[in-house]
Residue, then its C-alpha position, 0 to 999 in steps of 0.5 A: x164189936x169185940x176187943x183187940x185180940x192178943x195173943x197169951x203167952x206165959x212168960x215162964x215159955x218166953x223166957x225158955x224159948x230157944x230161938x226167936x220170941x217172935x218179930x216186931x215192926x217198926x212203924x212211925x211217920x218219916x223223921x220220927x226217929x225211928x230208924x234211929x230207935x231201930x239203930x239203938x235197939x238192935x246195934x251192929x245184928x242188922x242186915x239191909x236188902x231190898x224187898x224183893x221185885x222191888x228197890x225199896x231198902x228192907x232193913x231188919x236185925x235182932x234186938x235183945x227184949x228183956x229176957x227174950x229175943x225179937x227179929x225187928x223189921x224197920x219198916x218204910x215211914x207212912x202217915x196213914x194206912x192210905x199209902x202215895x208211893x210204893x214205900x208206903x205200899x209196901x209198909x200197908x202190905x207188910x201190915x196186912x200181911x199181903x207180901x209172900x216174902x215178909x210174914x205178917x208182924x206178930x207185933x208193932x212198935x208205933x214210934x211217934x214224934x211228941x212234937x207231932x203227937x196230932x199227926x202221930x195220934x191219926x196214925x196210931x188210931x189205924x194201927x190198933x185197928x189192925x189188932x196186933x198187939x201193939x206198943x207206943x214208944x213217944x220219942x222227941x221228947x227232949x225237944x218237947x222238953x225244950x219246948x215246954x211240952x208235957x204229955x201225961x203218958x199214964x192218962x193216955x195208955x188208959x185211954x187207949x185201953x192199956x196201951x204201953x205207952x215209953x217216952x223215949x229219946x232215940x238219940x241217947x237211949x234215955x228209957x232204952x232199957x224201959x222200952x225193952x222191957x215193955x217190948x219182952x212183955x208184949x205177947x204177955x198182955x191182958x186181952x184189951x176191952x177197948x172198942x174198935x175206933x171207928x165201930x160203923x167201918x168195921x160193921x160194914x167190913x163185917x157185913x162184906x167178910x160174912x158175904x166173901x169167898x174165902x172168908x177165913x183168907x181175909x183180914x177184916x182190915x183188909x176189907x176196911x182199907x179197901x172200903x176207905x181207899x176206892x182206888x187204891x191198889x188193895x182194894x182192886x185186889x180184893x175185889x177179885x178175891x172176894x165174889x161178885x157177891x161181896x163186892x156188891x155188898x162192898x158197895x152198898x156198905x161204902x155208900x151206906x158210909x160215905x154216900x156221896x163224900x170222898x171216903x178218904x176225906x171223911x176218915x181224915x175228918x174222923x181221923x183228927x177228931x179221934x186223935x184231939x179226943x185222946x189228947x184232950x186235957x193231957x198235954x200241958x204246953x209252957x214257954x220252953x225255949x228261950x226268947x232269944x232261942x225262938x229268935x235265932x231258930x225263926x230267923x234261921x228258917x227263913x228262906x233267904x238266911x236258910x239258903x245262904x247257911x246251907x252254901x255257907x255249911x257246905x263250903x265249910x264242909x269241903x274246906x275240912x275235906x282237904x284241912x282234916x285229911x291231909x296227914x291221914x292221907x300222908x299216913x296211909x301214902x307211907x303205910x302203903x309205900x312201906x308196905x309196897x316196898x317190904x314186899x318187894x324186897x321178901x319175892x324174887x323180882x318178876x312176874x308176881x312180885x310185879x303182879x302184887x306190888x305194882x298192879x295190887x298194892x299200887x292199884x287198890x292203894x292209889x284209892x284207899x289214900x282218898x279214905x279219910x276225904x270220904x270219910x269226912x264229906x259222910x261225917x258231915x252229911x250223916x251230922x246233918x241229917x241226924x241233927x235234922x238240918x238237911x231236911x229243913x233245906x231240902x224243904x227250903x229248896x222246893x220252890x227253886x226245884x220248882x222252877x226247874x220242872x222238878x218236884x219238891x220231892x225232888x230235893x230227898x234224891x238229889x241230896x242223897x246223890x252225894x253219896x252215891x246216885x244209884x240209891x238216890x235214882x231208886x228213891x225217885x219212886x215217891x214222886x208221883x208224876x212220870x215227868x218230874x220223876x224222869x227229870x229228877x232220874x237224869x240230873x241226880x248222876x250231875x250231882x258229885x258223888x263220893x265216886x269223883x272225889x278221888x279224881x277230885x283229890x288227886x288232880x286238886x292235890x297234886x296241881x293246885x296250890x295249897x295257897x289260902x285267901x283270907x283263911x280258906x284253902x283255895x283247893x277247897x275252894x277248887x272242889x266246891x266250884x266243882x260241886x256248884x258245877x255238878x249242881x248247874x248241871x243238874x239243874x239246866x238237865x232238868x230244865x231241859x226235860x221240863x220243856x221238852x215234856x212240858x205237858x203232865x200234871x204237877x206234883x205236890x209236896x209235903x213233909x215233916x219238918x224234924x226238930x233241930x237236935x244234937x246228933x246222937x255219937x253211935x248213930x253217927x258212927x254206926x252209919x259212918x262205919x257202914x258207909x266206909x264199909x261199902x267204899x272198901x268193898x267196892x275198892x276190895x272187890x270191883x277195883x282190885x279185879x280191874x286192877x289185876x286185869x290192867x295190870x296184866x295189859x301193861x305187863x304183857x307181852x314182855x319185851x326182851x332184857x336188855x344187856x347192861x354189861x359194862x355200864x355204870x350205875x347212872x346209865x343202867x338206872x337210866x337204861x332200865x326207866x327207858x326199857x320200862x317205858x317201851x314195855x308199857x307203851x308196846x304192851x296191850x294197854x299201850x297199844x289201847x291207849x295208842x289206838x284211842x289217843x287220837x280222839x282225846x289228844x284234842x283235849x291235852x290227854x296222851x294215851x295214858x290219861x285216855x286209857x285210864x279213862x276209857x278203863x275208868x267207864x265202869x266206876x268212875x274212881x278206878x281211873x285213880x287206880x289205873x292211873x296208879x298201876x300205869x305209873x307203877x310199871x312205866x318209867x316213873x316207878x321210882x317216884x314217891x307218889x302218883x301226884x308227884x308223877x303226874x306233875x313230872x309227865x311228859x310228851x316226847x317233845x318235853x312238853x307237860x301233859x298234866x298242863x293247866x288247861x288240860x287239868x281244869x278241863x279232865x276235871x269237868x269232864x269228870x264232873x258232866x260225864x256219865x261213868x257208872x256201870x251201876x247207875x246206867x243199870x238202875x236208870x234203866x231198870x227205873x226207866x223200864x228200857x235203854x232209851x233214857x239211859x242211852x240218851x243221859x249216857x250220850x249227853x253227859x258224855x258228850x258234853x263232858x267231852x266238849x266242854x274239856x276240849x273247849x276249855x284245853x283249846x281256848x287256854x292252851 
């Protein structure tokens, strides 16, 4: 067998090239650091999408190399070239150069953890077998450092046939610039005189291409994955690709290999083998953390102490949400009322200073106030992913997932629904079993996303008091009873499913426990800015257009003036708020809101409240908005902030409607009810039909409803 080709390009043509060099794949196990590496390398000139026809996030950018520019592809994590889910499928396509939509990589970046070199290393050997010119950047090596780990680099690139081989931390970007020097000269390499790893699998690869259809349209490493992977999607694939007469020898060359051993086994065996070869006499491995280190992180990993950190964190966690966001949230209320009111005063009163002041700027505003609180709630889940903290709970938490009828992959979804269940719903796609995949597709919209927590902010901020026991803010108290709440919810549905489709194999779970880590300060903000990116697109786009159009419904149709001749000052203001409020309750949203007050009057909700709750169906945090614009064109504009006007509305008879028991059960609502356009869609689209979305949407509603008006009846 001859060695690696790589492709020769002088480098004087690299350096003069106009445009791109050519493209790199990032390749790497899960929680290698790599799409922390990707970060590093191409900054802010990255673009995130999905492959298309299916809802695995493709994430590409330019990266500076030296003195030439590289298009990197940050692909999906991957153990092996055996892939179990369709992110990995889809890195194995991208390799092979099986996806019409992503051209094959002209070379590979292969990221692997140093404090899992042995897992990496079984990798690494299938990736040089791919013959693409190829790089090794060894990351984690600050905590191999703290471990006492040492690896001798220079004696393992000469092992592996002159395969760079960079000691990076992708947290810092100690050795970036090293790295990108390496990756500029990547197509400049000498050709490699190393075998092939496994000689007899590309000797019975060689034998099926010499007997194939279309011989010059397959890879060689297409015909060893299918020998290695019977089942696999590839191989079936291939088969119809090559003839009868290939296929025949196909089988022959896999029972020459493997006779009657499962062929997946025997590369693992070989796999691991090859990898200690490699390795052997070039780690050197020496007490590195303390004594007491090894204490505190041992005791932290047990079960029980790791569980009560995690509620302990996440309780810290919404005590800062209302702590820290106050004066951002009081300085945005000013900037937004300042700007309210500069307007105001520039267009003459009517139509469009109507239009801009009270249905734009209050509406959109009336959400952009909650801003800073989401900001903080990502903060601390981008902190705790990047210091790898989230991953050892979530592993923490298989076994209750477990109990639940949920797999231990489960927990990656359920985790991820803090932020937004749409992506978390798309992640399900690693579970393996159809049941434990749908248990987890109709409890991830329980879990609170950052969508409720204006709802949650506004109705916590404005009823309850800001009182502290012991130190801790009873409102944050409030909003993580809220959070438990979501996650009862989720876990009782899932129960729930787990009978009712008691029958259907069981999943196993496996994954890489990352190295507890600082997180690293640009990777922290790059995410955080990202996210807030997405919030304000949402409020600029979808909350501004509903907004407008309420706007609308609470302007028209317009009553006429009324005639304050001859009145004083006191009695015209209070003529006009009395005007203003029969204009809001005679106009198209009133008469709405009048049409469905019936069915919600039950639970303490007049026909404003109702209003902007059927409004709020869509996305869950335009009911803030609404409300906003509601109050903004009714007989409470002329107060200062919409909390304040909710505390002071009232029934006819002079009756609060923003009660206790009427507050505590709006908030339950929101927190059991299924209000997201975009989640329903993606459940559908998962599920493959309306059925499971029509039933999650009827449950959660239902109970959510339910459970307001058993709260309103009972404590009214």
């Amino acid at each position: 067998m001859a060695g690696r080709q790589q492709t020769h390009i002088p480098i004087s043509s690299i350096t003069t090239l106009p445009k791109l060099a050519g493209t790199v794949a990032l390749v790497g196990p899960p929680n290698s650091g790599k799409s922390t590496l990707f970060n590093q390398l191409t900054g802010l000139r990255q673009k995130t999408a999905n492959y298309p026809g299916v809802t695995v996030e493709k994430k590409a950018g330019r990266l500076r190399a030296d003195k030439v520019l590289l298009e990197a592809i940050d692909l999906p994590g991957i153990y092996s070239l055996s892939p179990d889910s369709i992110d990995e499928q889809i890195t194995l396509d991208v390799l092979l150069g099986r996806r019409a939509d992503t051209p094959r990589p002209d070379s590979l970046l292969a990221v692997l953890d140093v404090t899992r070199i042995q897992q990496g290393m079984y990798l690494l050997r299938q990736l040089l077998d791919l013959n693409i010119p190829l790089l090794v950047a060894l990351t984690m090596t600050d905590a191999g450092q703290r471990r006492g780990l040492r690896i001798d680099c220079e004696a393992l690139s000469e092992r592996l046939g002159g395969v760079p081989i960079i000691p990076v931390v992708a947290t810092t970007g100690e050795n970036l610039e090293q790295l990108r020097i390496a990756l500029g000269a990547i197509f400049d390499t000498v050709e490699s005189k190393r075998e092939h790893s496994w000689p007899a699998l590309r000797d019975a690869a060689q034998a099926v291409l010499n007997k194939a259809e279309n011989s010059k349209q397959i890879d060689l490493s297409e015909i060893e994955r299918a020998l290695v992977d019977q089942q696999s999607i590839l191989a079936t694939e291939l088969q119809q690709q090559i003839g009868e007469s290939a296929v025949r020898e196909l089988i022959l060359q896999r029972r020459k290999l493997f006779d009657s051993a499962p062929a997946l086994a025997q590369e693992a065996r070989y796999g691991h083998a090859w990898a200690g070869q490699q390795l052997q006499g070039l780690i050197d491995e020496h007490q590195g953390l303390s004594h007491i280190g090894h204490k505190i992180i041992a005791f932290i990993q047990q079960p029980v102490p790791a569980m009560l950190l995690f509620f302990v964190v996440m309780f810290l966690v919404f005590q800062a949400v209302f702590a820290w966001a106050t004066p951002l949230m009081d300085g945005i209320d000013t900037a937004i009322s300042s700007l309210g009111l500069w307007v105001q005063t520039l267009l003459p009163p009517g139509l469009i200073n109507s239009l801009i002041v009270d249905g734009i700027i209050a509406g959109v505003g009336s959400v952009l106030i909650f801003l800073p609180q989401i900001m903080i709630l990502f903060l601390f889940i981008i902190v705790l992913e990047d210091s790898g903290y989230l991953a050892r709970s979530a592993f923490l938490m298989d076994r209750a997932m477990r109990a639940l009828g949920m797999s231990g992959q489960s927990v990656i979804p359920l985790v991820a629904s803090f932020a937004c269940a749409v992506p978390a719903i798309m992640s399900t796609r690693v579970i393996a079993t159809p049941r434990e995949r749908l248990a987890t597709i109709l409890a991830t919209p329980f879990i609170t996303c950052s969508a409720r927590l204006p709802i949650y902010a506004l109705l916590i901020g404005a009823f309850v008091p800001a009182t502290r026991y012991v130190g801790f803010s009873l409102q944050g108290m409030v909003l993580f009873g809220l959070y438990l709440l979501g996650i009862v919810g989720a876990g009782v549905t899932a129960l729930i499913v787990n009978k009712l489709l008691s029958k259907g194999e069981r999943s196993g779970f496996a994954m890489s426990l990352p190295d507890f880590r600082l997180p690293n300060f640009r990777t922290v903000t790059m995410q955080l800015l990202d996210r807030v990116r997405v919030f304000l697109r949402r409020a600029g786009r979808v909350i501004f257009a509903v907004t407008v159009i309420v706007w609308a419904l609470a302007y028209f149709p317009r009553s006429e003036a009324i005639d304050t001749t001859g009145l004083s000052g006191v009695d015209i203001e209070e003529l006009e708020n009395q005007q203003a409020a029969n204009q809001l309750e005679n106009s198209f949203l009133g008469r709405a809101g009048k049409f469905v007050e019936p069915a919600f009057k039950p639970l303490g909700w007049d026909w404003k409240v109702s209003a902007a709750v059927i409004a709020g169906f869509p996305a869950r945090e335009i009911m803030v908005a609404v409300l906003g614009t509601i109050y903004a064109v009714g007989d409470d504009a002329d107060e200062h902030t919409l909390a304040q006007r909710l505390t002071e509305t009232t029934w006819p008879d002079g009756r609060l409607v923003f009660n206790l028991p009427m507050v505590v059960g709006l908030l339950v609502f929101y927190a059991l009810c299924l209000q997201c356009a975009s989640t329903i869609a993606v459940m559908r689209r998962e599920t493959n039909g309306w059925r499971w979305p029509i039933i999650a949407w009827v449950y959660m509603t239902g109970l959510g409803y339910f459970s307001a008006l058993l709260i309103f009846q009972l404590f009214s």
